[in-house]
N, C-alpha and C positions, 0 to 999 in steps of 0.2 A: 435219428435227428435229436431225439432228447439227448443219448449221453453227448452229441455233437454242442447243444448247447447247455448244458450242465459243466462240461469244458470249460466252457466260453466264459461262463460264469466266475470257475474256480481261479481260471489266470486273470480276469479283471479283478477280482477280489484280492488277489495275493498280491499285484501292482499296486492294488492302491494303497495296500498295506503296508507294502514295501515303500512306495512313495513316502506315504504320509511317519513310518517311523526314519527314513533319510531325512527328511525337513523338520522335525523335530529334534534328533538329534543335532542341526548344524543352528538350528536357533538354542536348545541349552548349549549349546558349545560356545555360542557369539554371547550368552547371557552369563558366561562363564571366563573369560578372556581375562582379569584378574589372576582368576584359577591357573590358567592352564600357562601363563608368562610364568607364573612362581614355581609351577613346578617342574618348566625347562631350564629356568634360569637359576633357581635355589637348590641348592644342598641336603638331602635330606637330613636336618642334623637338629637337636634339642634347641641352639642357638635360634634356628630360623621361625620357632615354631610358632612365634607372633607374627610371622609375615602370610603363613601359611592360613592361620585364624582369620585375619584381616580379609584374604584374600577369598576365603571359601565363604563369608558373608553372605555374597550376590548369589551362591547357591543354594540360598532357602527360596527364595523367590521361583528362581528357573528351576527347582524340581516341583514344587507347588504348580507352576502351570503345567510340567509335564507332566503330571499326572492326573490333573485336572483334562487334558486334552486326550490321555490316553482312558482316561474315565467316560470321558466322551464318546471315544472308540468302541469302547465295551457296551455301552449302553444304548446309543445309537446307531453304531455298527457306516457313521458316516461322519466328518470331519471337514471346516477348511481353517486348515491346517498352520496358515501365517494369522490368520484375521482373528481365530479361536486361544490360538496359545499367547498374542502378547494382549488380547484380551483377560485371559487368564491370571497374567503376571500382573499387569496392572492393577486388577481387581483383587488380587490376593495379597500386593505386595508388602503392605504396611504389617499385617497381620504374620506371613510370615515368616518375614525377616525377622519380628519379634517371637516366634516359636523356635525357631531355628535357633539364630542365635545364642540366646538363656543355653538352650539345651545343648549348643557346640560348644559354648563357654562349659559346662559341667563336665562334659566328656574330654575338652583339653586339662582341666583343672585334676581329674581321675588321669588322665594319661600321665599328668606331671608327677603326681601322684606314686604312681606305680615305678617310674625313672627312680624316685627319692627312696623307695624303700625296696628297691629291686638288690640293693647291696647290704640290706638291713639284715637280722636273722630273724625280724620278725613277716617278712615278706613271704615265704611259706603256709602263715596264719593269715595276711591279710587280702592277702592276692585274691584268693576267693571272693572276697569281698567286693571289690575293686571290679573286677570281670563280668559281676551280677549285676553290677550296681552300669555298669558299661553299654550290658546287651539291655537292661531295662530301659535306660535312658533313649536307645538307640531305637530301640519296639515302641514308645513313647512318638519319640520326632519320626517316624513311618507313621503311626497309626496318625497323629496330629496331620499331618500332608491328607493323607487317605479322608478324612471327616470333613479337612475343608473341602476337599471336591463335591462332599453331599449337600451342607449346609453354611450357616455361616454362625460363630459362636464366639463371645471375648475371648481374650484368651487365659483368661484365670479359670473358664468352663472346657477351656479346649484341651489345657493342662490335666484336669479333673478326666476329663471325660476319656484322652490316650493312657493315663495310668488304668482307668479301669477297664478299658480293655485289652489291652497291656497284659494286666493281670487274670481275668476271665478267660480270652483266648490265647493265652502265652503257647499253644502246641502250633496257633495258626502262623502268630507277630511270628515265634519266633524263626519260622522259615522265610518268612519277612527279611529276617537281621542275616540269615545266611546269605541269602540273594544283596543284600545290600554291602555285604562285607565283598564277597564275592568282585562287585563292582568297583567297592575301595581298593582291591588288593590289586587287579588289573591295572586300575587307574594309576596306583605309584609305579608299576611296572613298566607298562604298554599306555602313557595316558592321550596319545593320538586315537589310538585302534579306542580305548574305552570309550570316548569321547563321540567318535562318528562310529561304531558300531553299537555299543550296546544300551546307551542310556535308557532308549524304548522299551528295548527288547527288555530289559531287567524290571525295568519298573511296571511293564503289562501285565509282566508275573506276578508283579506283587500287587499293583493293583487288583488281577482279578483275583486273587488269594486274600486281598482284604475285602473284599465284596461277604468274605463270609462271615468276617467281622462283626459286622453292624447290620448286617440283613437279618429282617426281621426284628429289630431292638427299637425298642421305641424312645429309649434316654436319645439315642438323635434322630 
């Protein structure tokens, strides 16, 4: 009788889970519709690369609630799931769309960057540069997502506070940037399947991977 309901337990748990990352993934998808027009209908190509900036805006917002909701998950271990994430979005929107941005503006401006001295002979010297300065940016806008699901902070604190973890736990972020590259690299590929399979799934990784971040730290 117990493992009968131990069972019972393990397939409702895994349904709900299963549930509840289906339905988030198709609301960051609808939070994302922008996104995902310009990357069936655009080029992958240096010309387009302001349509694509423009377009990926609306996803500071909709990974803020998804991970906001998948924080939720982690910690309460229960969810509802439409009511909770455009709660989320709402409540984190103004904040950050202003994290995000700044920081997709730096990492397009580094990208452009790297195009202009890719033919240079100094590109061999600077590249390095360019790459650290890339992943750091990148372990920054995660960790900044990751803080506002604990608290709420301006964002000249919030900037402060993802560099310095950023830099403290850089063994943690930077499996952080693997997983989120991971989910970039899909997305230009396959960005249907990225879209309705993995947005949760990636981001609960990194979610509960940055739980080790700020646990126990008292700066948040």
């Amino acid at each position: 009788m117990f493992r009968m309901n131990l069972s019972h337990f393990q397939y409702a748990a895994i349904f709900n889970y299963g549930y509840w990352f289906l339905m988030l993934n198709l609301y960051f998808a609808i939070a994302n519709i922008p996104f995902i027009l310009a990357l069936t209908t655009l080029q992958f190509v240096p010309s387009n690369m302001i349509y694509y900036f423009i377009t990926l805006i609306p996803m500071g917002p909709a990974l803020a609630a998804l991970m906001a909701s998948l924080n939720k998950i982690v910690v309460e271990k229960d969810i509802g799931v439409t009511k909770d994430y455009w709660k989320f979005y709402k409540g984190s929107f103004t904040t950050s769309v202003r994290l995000w941005t700044i920081t997709l503006a730096l990492i397009f401006i580094l990208t452009i960057d790297i195009a202009v001295f890719m033919d240079k002979s100094l590109f061999a010297i600077v590249s390095p540069f360019f790459i650290i300065l890339s992943i750091l940016l990148l372990n920054m806008m995660i960790c900044g997502l990751v803080i506002m699901t604990k608290t709420k902070h301006k964002i000249k604190t919030l900037f402060i506070l993802s560099f310095y973890y950023s830099i403290k736990k850089f063994y943690i972020t930077f499996l952080n940037t693997i997983l989120a590259c991971f989910f970039i690299l899909i997305l230009i590929v396959k960005p249907v399947f990225a879209f309705m399979v993995l947005p949760s799934l990636i981001f609960f990784l990194i979610v509960r991977n940055s739980s080790l971040v700020i646990r126990n730290d008292s700066i948040v």
